[in-house]
C-alpha positions as CSV (number, residue, x, y, z in Angstrom):
1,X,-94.5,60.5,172.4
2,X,-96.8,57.4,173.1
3,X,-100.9,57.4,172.7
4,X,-103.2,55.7,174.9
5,X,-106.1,56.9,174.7
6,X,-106.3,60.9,175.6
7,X,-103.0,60.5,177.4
8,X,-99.2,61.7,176.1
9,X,-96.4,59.5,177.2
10,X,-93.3,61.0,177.0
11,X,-90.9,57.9,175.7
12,X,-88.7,58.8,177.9
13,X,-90.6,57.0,180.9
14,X,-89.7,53.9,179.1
15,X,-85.8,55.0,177.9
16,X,-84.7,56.4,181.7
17,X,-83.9,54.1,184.6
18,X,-85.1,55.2,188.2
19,X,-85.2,54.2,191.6
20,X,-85.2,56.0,195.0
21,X,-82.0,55.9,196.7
22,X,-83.1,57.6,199.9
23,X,-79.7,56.9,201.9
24,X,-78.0,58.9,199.3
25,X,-80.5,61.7,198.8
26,X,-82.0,61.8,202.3
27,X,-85.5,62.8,200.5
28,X,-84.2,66.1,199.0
29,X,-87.4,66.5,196.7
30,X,-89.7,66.9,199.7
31,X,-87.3,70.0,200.7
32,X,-85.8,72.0,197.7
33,X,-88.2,73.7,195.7
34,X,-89.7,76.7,195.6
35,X,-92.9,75.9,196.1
36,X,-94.9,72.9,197.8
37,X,-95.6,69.5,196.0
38,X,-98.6,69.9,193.3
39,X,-102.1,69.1,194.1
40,X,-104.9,67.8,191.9
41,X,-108.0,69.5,193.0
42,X,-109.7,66.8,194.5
43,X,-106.8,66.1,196.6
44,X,-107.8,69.4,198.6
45,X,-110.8,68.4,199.5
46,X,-109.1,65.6,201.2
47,X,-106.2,66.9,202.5
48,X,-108.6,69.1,204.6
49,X,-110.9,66.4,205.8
50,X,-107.8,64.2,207.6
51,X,-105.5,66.9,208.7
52,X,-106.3,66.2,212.9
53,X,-105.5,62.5,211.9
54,X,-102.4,63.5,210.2
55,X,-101.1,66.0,212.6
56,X,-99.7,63.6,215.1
57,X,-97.5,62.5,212.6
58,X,-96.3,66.0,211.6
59,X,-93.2,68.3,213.1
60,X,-94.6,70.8,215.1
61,X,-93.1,73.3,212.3
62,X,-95.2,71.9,209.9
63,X,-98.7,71.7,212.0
64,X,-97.9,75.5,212.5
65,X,-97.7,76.0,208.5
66,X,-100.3,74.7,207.9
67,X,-102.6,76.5,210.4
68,X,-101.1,79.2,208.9
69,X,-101.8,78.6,205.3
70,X,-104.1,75.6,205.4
71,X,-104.0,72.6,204.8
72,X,-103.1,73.3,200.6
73,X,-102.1,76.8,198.5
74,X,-101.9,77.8,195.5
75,X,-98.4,78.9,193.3
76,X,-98.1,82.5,193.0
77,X,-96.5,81.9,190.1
78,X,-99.3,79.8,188.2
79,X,-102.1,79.4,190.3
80,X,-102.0,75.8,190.6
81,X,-102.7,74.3,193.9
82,X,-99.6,73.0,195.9
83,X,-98.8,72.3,199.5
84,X,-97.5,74.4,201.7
85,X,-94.2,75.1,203.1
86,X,-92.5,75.3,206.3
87,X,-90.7,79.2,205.6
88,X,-89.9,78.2,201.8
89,X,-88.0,74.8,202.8
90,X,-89.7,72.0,203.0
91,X,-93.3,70.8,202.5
92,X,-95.6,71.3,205.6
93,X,-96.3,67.3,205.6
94,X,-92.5,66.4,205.7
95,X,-91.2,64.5,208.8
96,X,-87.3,63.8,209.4
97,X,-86.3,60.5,210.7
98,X,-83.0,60.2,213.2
99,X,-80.7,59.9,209.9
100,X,-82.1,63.0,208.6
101,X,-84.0,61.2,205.7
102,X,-87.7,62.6,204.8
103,X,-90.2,61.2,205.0
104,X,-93.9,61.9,204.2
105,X,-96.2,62.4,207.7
106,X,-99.5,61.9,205.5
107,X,-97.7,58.4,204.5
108,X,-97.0,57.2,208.0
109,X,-100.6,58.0,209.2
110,X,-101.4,55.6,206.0
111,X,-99.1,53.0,206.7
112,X,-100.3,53.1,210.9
113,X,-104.5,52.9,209.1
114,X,-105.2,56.4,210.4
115,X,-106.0,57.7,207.1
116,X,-107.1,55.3,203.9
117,X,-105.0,58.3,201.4
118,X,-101.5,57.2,200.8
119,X,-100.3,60.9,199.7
120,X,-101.0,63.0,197.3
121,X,-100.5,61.8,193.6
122,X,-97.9,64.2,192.2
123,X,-95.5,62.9,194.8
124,X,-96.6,59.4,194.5
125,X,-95.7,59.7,190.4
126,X,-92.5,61.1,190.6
127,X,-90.5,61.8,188.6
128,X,-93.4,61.2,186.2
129,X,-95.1,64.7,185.9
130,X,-99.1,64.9,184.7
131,X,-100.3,67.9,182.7
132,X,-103.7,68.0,182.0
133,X,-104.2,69.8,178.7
134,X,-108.3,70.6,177.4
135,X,-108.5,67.8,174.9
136,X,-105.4,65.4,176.3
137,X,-102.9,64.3,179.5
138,X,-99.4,64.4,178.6
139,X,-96.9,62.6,181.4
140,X,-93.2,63.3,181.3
141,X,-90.5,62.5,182.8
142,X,-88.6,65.2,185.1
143,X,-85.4,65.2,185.6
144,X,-83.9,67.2,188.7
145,X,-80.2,67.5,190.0
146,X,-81.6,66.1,193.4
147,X,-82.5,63.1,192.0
148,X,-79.1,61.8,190.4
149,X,-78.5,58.6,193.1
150,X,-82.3,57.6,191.9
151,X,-81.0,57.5,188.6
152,X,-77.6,56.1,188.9
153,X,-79.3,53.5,191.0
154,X,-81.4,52.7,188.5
155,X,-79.1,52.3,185.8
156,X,-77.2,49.6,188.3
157,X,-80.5,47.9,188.6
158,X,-81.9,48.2,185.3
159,X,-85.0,49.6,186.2
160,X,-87.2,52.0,184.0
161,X,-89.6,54.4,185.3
162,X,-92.5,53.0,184.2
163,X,-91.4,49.6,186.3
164,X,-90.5,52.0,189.3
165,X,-93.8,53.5,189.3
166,X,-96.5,51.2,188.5
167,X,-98.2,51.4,191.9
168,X,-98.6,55.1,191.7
169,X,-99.5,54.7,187.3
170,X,-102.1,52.0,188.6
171,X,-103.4,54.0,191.4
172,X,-104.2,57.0,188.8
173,X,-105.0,55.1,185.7
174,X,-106.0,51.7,186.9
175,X,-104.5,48.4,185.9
176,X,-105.8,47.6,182.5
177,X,-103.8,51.6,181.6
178,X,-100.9,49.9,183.3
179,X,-100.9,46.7,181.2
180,X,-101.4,48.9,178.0
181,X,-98.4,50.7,179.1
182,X,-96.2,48.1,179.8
183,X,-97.1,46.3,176.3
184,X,-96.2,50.0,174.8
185,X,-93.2,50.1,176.6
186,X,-92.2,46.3,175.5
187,X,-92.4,47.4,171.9
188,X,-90.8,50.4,172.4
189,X,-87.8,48.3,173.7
190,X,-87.8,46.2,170.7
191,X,-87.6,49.2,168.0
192,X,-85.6,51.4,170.5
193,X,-84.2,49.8,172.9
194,X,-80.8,48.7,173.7
């Protein structure tokens, strides 16, 4: 594990290559699962406050889900807050294009300026997962059978997690986390590396 100030990086975001190979995986980690994509708590707040801007984007599956449940839920299992699903498939804000790849409704309303939130975070960093612990943050790196093209794809390109995600780590932590990182993950390489 890496330090940067309260947060645990797994060195494994430096040591694994990743990158989304949607043709191949057709967005499989926004429909297996058994429960909904994790939410940080102020992320319900906002999910609430755009959902008639977001529903035009949504399958009419979804929209129903969601009036169902609301706009967010929690685990059974844990408690922690998640979205909801569409009859335990896919997340309630998933939209299928004509190739039958995923993608995210809340993103398109983003991408169109109906809504200034991208999506929420946990999606946004994966395969990075956060857990926030009372005294520190630790981020790993998860890996998931649905997500082998991403990292074959990565290998071919050379690209490590870290690299594939810093939008997403700067949009949590901020850029000068980012440049910390990076300088870790450079020395990392040296010692470590291949």
């Amino acid at each position: 594990m890496i330090q940067i100030d309260d947060k645990l990086i797994s060195e494994e975001i430096f040591s694994e290559e990743f990158v989304c190979n949607l043709t191949k995986c057709k967005g499989a980690c926004c429909v297996e699962g058994d429960v909904g994509a994790p939410l940080d708590k102020d992320e319900l707040e906002i999910l609430d406050g755009i959902f008639d801007k977001i529903k035009p984007y949504l399958t009419a599956e979804g929209i129903k889900a969601l009036e169902e449940q609301g706009t967010w839920t929690t685990d059974p299992m844990d408690g922690m807050y998640v979205t909801p699903m569409v009859e335990d498939r896919e997340c309630a804000y998933v939209t299928f294009d004509e190739k039958g790849i995923t993608k995210c409704g809340i993103e398109k309303a983003y991408e169109d300026g109906a809504v200034d939130w991208q999506k929420p975070i946990s999606c946004h960093l994966y395969p990075i997962r956060v857990t926030e612990y009372s005294s520190f943050t630790a981020l790993n790196y998860h890996e998931w059978s649905v997500c082998s093209d991403a990292c074959t794809l990565g290998r071919e390109l050379q690209v490590p997690v870290y690299k594939f995600l810093k939008t997403p780590l700067i949009r949590k932590y901020g850029e000068e986390f980012y440049d910390v990182l990076s300088g870790a993950a450079e020395e990392w390489k040296k010692e470590y590396g291949s």
